[in-house]
LUMVO-384281 format. One line per 10 residues: number of its first residue (from 1); their letters; for each residue x, y, z of N, C-alpha, C. Coordinates in steps of 0.05 Angstrom, whole numbers, plus 5000, padded with zeros to 4 digits. Example, Ala and Ser with C-alpha at 12.3 -4.5 7.8 and 13.67 -1.06 7.14 Angstrom:
<nodes>
1) as) 5264,4886,5156,5246,4910,5156,5264,4934,5156 | 5257,4955,5142,5273,4979,5143,5258,5001,5157
</nodes>
This chain:
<nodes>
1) xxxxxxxxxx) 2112,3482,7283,2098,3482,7309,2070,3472,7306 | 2066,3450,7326,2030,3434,7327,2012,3458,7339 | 1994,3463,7318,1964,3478,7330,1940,3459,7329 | 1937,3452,7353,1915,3419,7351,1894,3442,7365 | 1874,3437,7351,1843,3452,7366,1825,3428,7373 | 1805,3435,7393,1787,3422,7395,1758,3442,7391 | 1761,3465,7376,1744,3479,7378,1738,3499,7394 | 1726,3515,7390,1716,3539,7408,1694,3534,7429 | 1697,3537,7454,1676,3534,7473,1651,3531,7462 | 1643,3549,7439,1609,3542,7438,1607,3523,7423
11) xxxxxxxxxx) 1629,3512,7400,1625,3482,7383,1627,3461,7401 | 1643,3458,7427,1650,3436,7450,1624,3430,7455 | 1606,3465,7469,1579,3449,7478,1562,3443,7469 | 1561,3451,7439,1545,3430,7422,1550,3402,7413 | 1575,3403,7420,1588,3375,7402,1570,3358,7432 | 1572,3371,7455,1564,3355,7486,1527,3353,7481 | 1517,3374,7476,1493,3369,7474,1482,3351,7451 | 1490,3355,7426,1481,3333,7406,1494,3310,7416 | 1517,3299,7425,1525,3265,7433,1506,3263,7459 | 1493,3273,7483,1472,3275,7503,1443,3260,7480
21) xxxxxxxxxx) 1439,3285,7468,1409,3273,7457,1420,3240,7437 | 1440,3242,7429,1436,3227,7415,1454,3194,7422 | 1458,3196,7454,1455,3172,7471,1429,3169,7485 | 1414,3189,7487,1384,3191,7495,1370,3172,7481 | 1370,3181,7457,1354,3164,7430,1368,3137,7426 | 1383,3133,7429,1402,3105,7431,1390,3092,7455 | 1392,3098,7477,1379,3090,7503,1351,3076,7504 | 1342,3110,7485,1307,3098,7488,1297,3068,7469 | 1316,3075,7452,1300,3048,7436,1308,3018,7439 | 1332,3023,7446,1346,3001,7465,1328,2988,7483
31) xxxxxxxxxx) 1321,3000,7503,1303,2992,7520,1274,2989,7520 | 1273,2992,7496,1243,2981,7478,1249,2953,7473 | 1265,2954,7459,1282,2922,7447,1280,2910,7474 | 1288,2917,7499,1303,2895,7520,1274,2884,7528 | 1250,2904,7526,1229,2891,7537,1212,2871,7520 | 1215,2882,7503,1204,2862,7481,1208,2837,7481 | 1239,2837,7478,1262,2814,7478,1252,2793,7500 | 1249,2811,7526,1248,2798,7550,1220,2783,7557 | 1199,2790,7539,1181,2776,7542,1173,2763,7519 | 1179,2760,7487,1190,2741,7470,1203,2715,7480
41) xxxxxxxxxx) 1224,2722,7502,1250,2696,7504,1223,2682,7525 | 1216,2693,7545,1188,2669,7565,1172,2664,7551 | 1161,2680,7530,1140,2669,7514,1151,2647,7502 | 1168,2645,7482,1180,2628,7459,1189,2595,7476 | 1195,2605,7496,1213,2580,7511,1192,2562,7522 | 1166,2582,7541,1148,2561,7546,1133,2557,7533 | 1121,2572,7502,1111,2561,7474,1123,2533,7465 | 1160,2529,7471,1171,2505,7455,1163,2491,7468 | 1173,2489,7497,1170,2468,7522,1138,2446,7522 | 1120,2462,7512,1086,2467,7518,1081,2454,7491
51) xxxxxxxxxx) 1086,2466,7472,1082,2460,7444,1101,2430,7439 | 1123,2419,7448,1135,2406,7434,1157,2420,7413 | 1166,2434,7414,1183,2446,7386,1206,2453,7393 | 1232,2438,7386,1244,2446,7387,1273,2469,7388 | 1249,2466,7354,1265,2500,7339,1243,2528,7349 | 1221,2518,7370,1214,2539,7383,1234,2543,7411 | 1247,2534,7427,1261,2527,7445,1283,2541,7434 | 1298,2529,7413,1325,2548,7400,1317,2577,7390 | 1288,2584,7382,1281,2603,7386,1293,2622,7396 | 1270,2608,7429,1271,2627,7456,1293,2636,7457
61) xxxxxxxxxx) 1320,2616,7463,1347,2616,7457,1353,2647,7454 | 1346,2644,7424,1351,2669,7414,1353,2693,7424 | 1324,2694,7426,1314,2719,7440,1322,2730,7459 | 1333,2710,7478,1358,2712,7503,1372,2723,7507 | 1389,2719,7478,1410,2733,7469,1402,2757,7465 | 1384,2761,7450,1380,2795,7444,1372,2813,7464 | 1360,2807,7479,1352,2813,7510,1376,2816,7522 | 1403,2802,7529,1419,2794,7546,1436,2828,7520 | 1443,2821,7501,1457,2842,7472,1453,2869,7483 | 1413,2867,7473,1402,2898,7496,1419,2914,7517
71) xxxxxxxxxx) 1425,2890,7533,1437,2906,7566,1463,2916,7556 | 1477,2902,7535,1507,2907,7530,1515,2929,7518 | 1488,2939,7504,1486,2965,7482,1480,2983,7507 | 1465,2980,7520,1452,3005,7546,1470,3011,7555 | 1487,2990,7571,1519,2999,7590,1548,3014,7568 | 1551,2998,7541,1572,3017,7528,1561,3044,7512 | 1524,3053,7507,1521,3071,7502,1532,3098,7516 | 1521,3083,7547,1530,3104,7564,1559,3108,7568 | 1562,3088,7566,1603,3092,7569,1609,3110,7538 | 1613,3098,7524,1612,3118,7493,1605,3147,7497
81) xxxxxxxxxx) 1583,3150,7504,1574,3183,7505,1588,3198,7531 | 1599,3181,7547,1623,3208,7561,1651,3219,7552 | 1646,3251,7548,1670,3263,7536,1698,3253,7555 | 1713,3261,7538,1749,3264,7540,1749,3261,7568 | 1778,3250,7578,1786,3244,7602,1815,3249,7610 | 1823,3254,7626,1845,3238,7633,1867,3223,7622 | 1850,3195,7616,1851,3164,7610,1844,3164,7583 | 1827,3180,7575,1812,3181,7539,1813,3213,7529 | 1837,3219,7519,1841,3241,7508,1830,3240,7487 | 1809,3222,7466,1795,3227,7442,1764,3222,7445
91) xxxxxxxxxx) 1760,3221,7479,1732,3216,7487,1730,3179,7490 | 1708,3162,7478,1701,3133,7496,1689,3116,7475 | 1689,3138,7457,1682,3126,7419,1682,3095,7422 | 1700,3094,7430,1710,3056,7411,1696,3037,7428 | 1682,3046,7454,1666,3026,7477,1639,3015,7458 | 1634,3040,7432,1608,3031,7422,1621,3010,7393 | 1642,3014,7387,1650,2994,7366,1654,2970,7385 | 1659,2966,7404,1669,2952,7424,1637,2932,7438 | 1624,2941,7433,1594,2931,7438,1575,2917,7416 | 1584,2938,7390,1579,2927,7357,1596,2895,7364
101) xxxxxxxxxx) 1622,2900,7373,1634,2864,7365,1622,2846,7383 | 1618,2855,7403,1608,2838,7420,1586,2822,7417 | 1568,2828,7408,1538,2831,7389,1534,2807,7368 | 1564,2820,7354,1568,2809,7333,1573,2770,7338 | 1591,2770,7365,1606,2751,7365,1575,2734,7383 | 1565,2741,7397,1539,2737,7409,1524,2720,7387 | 1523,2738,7368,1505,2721,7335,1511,2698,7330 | 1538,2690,7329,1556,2678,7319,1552,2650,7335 | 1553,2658,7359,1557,2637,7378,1531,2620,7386 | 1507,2640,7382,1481,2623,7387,1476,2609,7367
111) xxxxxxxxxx) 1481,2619,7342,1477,2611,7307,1493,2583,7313 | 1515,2576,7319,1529,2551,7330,1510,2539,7348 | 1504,2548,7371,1494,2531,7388,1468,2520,7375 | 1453,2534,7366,1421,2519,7349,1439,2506,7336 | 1465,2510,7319,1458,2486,7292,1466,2460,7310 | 1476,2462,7324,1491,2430,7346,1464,2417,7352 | 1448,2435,7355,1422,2425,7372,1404,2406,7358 | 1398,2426,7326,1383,2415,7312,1395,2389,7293 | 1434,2390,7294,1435,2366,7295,1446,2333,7303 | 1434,2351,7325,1436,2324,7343,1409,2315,7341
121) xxxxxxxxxx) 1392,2332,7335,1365,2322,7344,1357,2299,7314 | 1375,2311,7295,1369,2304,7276,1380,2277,7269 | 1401,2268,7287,1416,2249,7284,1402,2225,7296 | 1391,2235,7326,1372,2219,7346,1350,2202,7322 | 1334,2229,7303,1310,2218,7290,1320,2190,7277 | 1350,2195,7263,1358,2177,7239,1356,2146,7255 | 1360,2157,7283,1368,2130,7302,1349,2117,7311 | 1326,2122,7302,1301,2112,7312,1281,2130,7332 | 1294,2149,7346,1275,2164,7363,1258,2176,7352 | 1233,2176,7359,1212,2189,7348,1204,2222,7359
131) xxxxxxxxxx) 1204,2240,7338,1195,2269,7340,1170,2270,7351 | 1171,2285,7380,1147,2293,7379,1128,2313,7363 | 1107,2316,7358,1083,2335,7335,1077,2365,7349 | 1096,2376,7336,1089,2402,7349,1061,2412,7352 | 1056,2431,7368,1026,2434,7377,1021,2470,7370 | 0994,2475,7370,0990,2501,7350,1005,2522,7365 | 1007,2515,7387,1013,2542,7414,1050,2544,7404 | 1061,2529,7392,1087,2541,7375,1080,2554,7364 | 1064,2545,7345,1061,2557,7312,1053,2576,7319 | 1027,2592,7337,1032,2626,7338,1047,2636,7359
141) xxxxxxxxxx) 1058,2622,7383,1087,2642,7387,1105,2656,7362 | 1110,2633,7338,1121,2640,7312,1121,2667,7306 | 1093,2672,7299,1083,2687,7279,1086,2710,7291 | 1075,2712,7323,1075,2737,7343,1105,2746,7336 | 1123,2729,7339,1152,2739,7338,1162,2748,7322 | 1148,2741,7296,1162,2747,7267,1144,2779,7270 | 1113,2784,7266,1113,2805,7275,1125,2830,7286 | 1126,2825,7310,1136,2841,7335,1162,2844,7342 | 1190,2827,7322,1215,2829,7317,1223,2846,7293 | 1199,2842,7266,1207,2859,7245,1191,2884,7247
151) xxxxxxxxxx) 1182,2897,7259,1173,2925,7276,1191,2936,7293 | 1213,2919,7307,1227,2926,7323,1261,2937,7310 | 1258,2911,7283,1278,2918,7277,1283,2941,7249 | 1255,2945,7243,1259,2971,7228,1247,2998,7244 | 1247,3002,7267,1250,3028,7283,1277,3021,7294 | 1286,3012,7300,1317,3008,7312,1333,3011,7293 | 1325,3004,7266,1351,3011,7242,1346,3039,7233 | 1327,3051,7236,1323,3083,7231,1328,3099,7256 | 1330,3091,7277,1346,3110,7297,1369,3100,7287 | 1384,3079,7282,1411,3074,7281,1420,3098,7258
161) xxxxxxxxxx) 1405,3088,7241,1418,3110,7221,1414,3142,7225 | 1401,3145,7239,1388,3177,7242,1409,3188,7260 | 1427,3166,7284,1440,3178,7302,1470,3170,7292 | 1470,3150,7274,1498,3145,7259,1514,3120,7272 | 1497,3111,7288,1508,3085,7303,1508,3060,7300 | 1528,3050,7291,1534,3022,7277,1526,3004,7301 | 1521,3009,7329,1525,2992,7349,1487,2986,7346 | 1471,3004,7345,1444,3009,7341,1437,2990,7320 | 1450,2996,7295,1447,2980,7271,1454,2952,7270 | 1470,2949,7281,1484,2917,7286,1460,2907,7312
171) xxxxxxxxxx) 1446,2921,7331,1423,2906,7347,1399,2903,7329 | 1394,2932,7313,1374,2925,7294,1360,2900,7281 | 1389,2896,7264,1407,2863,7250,1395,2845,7268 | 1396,2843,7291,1400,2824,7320,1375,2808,7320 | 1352,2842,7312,1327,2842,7321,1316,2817,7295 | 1328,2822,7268,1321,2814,7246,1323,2788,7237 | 1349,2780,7250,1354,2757,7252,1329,2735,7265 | 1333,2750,7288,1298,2737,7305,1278,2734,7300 | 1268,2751,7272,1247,2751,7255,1263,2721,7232 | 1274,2732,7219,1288,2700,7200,1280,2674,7215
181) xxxxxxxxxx) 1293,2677,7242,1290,2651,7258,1262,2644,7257 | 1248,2663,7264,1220,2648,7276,1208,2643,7246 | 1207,2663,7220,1203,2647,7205,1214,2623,7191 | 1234,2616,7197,1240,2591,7190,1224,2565,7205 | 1230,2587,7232,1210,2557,7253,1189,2549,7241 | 1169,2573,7245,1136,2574,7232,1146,2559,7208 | 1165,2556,7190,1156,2539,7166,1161,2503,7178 | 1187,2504,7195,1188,2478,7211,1167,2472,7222 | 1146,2485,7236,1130,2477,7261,1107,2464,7247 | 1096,2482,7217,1073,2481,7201,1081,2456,7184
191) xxxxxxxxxx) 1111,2451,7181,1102,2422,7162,1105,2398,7182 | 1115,2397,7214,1117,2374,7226,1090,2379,7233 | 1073,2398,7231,1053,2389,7246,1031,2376,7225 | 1028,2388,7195,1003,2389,7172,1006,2352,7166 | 1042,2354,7167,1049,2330,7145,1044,2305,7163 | 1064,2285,7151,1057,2259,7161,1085,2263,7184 | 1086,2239,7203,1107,2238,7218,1128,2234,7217 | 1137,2220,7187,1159,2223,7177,1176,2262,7174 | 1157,2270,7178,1157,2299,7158,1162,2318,7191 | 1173,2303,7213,1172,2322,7234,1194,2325,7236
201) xxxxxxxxxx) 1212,2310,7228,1241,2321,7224,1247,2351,7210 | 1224,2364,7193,1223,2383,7186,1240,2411,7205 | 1225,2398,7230,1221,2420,7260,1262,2426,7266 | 1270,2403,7269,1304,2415,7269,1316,2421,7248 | 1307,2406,7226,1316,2424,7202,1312,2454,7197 | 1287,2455,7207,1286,2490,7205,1307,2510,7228 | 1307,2495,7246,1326,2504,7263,1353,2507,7256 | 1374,2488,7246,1396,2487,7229,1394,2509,7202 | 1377,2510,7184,1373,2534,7163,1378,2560,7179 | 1361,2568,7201,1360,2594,7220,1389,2601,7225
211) xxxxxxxxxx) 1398,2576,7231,1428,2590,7250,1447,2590,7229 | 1440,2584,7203,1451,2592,7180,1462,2619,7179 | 1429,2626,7173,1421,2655,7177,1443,2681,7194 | 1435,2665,7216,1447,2675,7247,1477,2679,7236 | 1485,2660,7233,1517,2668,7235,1527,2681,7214 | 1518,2685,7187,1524,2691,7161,1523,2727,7185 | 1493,2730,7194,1492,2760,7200,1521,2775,7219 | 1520,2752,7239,1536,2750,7261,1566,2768,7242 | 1575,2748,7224,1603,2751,7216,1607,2778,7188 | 1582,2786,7188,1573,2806,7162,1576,2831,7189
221) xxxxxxxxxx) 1568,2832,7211,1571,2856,7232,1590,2863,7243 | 1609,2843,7245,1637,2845,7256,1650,2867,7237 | 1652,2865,7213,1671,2888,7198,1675,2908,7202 | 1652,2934,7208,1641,2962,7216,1670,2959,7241 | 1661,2944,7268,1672,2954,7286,1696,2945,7297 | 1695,2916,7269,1738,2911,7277,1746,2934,7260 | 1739,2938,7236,1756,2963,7226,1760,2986,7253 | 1741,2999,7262,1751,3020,7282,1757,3014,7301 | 1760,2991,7315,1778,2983,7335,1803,2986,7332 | 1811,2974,7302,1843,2970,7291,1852,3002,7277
231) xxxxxxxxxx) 1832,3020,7280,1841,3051,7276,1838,3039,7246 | 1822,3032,7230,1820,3036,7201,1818,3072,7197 | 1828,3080,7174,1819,3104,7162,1787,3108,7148 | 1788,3124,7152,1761,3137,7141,1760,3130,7112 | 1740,3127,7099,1738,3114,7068,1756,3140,7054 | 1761,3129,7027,1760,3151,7012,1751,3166,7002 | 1727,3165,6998,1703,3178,6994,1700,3202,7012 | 1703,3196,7044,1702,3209,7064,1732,3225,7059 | 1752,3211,7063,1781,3238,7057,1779,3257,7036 | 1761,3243,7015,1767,3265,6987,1754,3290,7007
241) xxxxxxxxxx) 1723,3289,7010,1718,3308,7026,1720,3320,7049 | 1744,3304,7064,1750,3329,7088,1773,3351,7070 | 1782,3336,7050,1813,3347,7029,1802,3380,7015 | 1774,3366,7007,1757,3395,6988,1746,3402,7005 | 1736,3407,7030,1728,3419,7052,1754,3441,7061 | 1775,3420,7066,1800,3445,7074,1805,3465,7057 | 1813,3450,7036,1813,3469,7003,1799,3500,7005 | 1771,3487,7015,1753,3509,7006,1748,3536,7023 | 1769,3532,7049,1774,3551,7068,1802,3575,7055 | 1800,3594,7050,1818,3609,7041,1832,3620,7062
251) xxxxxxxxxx) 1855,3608,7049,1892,3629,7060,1899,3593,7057 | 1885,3567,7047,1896,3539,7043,1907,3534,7026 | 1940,3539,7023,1953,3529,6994,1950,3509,6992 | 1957,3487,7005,1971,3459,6995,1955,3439,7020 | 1945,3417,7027,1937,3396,7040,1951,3370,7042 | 1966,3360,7062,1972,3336,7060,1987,3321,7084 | 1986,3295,7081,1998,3279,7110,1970,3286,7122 | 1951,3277,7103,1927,3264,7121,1916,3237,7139 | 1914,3246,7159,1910,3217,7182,1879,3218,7194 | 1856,3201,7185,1833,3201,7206,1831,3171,7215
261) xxxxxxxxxx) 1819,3175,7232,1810,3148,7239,1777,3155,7247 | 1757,3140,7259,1728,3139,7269,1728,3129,7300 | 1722,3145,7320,1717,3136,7345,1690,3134,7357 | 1681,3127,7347,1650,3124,7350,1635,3139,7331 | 1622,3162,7347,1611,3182,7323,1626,3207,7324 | 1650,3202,7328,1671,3223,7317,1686,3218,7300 | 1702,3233,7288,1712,3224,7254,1745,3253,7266 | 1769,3239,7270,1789,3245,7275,1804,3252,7263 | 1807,3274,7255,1836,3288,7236,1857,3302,7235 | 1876,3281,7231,1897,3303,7232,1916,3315,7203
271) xxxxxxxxxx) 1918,3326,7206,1929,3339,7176,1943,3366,7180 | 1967,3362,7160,1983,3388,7150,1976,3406,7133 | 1974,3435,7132,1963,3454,7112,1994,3471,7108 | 1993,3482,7082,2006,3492,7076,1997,3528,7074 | 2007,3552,7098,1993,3577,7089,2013,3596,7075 | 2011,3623,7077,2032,3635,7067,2052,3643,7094 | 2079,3643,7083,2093,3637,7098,2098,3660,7116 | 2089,3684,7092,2086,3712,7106,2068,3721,7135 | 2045,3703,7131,2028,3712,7153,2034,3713,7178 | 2026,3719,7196,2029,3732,7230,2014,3695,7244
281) xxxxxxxxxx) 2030,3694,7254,2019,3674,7281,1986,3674,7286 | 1981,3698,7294,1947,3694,7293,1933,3696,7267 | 1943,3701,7246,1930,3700,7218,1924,3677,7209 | 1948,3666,7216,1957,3632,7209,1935,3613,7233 | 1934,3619,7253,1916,3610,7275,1891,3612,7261 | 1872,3640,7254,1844,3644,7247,1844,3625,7223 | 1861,3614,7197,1857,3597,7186,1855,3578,7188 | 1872,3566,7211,1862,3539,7225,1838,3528,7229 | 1833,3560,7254,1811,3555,7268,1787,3555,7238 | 1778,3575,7225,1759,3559,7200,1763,3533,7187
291) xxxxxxxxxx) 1789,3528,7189,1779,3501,7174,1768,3483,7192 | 1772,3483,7215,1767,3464,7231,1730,3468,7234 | 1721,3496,7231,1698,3503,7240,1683,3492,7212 | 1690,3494,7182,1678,3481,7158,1683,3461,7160 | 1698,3444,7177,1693,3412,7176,1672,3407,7195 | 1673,3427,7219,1641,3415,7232,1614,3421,7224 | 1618,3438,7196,1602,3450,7184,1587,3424,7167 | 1608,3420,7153,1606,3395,7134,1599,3369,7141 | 1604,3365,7167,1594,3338,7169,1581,3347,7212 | 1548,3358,7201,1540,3364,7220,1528,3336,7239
301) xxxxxxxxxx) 1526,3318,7233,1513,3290,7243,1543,3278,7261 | 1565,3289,7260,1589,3271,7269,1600,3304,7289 | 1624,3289,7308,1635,3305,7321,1657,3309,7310 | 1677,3329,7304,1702,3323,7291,1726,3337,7311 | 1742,3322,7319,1759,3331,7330,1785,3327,7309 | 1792,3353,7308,1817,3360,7288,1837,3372,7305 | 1861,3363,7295,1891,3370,7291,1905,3376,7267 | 1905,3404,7270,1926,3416,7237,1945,3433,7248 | 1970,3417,7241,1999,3424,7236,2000,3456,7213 | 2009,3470,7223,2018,3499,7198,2038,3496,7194
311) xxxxxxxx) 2039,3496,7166,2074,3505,7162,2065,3527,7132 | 2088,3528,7127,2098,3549,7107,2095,3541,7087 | 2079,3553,7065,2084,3541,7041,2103,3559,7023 | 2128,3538,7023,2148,3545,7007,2156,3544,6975 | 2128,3530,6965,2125,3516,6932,2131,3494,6941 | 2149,3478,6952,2158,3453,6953,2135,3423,6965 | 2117,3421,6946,2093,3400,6956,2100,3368,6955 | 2126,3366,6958,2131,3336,6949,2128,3321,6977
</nodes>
């Protein structure tokens, strides 16, 4: 017979109050990023336009994207952080792996669009067209960005990690990337402008290096959240210890026919215990119910929704 718990009323409304604060904190810094973002992408665009610079223009680009990323993390945060349904009997978890890919594929696609850009432009130069000389008003849009992107993106990667959110961490990335870019620009902008005019071809080459960058990140972020889309298992590292966690709850003979997967910041288990075969229905129940309560013990930063099967342990562990 299946004894699937979700916990006892007072672990539910904590599991509700910690995922609350900790779409709160997801929210808040999010929308630090979108403003930032949002006035980076006008700055950078009419810096290129004004300045002459191309790879300030692919820039702006950028920043677009991360601004535009922003809104996509704000709407599946909030979708993510509403409990169980109906429709979502394991809660809304996978909307934030579901926002990580999105992100991801976002990287990917702008990292393409600059490199087309920078070479075509680059192709134009070979053909005779002449580069225009970038002007200083790029070169410190640059710098402001490189700045004010790598500030952004190491407080966004320490809430990510503080709240456990690959979707946070993967905008972090986003933010970082935007810092790479603009320093690549600033090195494009500073030699078409110091050197001779031969040397302004520099300006799309830097732009093509960037979206190097861009996409290498792009396709390095995807992993985290195709694995829990596709129900990957939890590492092994992570099973050894939900295994010695059960273990360590007494009346637990035997452990096995372990199944988790990750739904956001919940970590899903289901598993068979073996008790004594003698015990009473509710004896066998209060063991459950501890193990389930030392797994939320053990991994206090995650929500765990468990399912454990009882049966009898008869000696027979094969």
């Amino acid at each position: 017979m299946n004894y699937p718990y979700s916990g006892m009323e007072s672990g539910e409304t904590e599991d509700i109050r910690k995922e609350a604060v900790r779409a709160g904190k997801a929210r808040k810094i999010t929308w630090t990023g979108f403003y930032v973002n949002l006035a980076l992408t006008v700055g950078k665009v009419i810096a290129g336009f004004a300045g002459h610079s191309s790879a300030m223009v692919a820039d702006g680009i950028h920043s677009m994207s991360d601004f535009v990323t922003d809104l996509i993390v704000i709407v599946f945060i909030g979708i993510s952080s509403k409990k169980s349904d109906e429709s979502h009997d394991y809660g809304h978890g996978k909307f934030e792996a579901l926002a990580a890919l999105i992100i991801s594929i976002a990287l990917i696609a702008v990292g393409l669009i600059i490199m087309v850009g920078g070479i075509e432009k680059i192709i134009r130069s070979v053909n005779g067209d002449i580069i225009e000389k970038p002007s200083m008003i790029a070169l410190a849009a640059a710098l402001v960005s490189i700045a004010s992107k790598e500030i952004l993106y190491r407080i966004t990667k320490k809430v990510g990690k503080e709240i456990r959110s690959d979707t946070i961490i993967a905008n972090a990335w986003h933010h970082r990337t935007d810092a790479f870019s603009s320093i690549g620009t600033a090195l494009g902008i500073s030699g078409a402008m110091f050197l001779s005019s031969q040397w302004r071809i520099l300006d799309p080459i830097a732009s093509i290096v960037v979206s190097v960058f861009i996409i290498i990140a792009g396709i390095q972020i995807t992993i985290p959240p195709l694995k829990e889309l596709l129900d990957h298992s939890l590492s092994p590292e992570l099973e050894k210890e939900i295994t010695d966690t059960l273990y360590s709850v007494k009346g637990v003979r035997y452990v096995h026919n372990l199944k988790t997967m990750k739904n956001g910041n919940s970590y899903i288990i289901e598993t068979n215990i073996h008790v004594d075969p003698y015990l009473t229905v509710v004896q066998a129940h209060e063991i459950a119910t501890k193990a389930e309560e030392r797994l939320r013990t053990h991994f206090p930063d995650n929500t765990v929704q468990a399912s454990i099967h009882i049966e009898p342990d008869l000696g027979d562990h094969n």
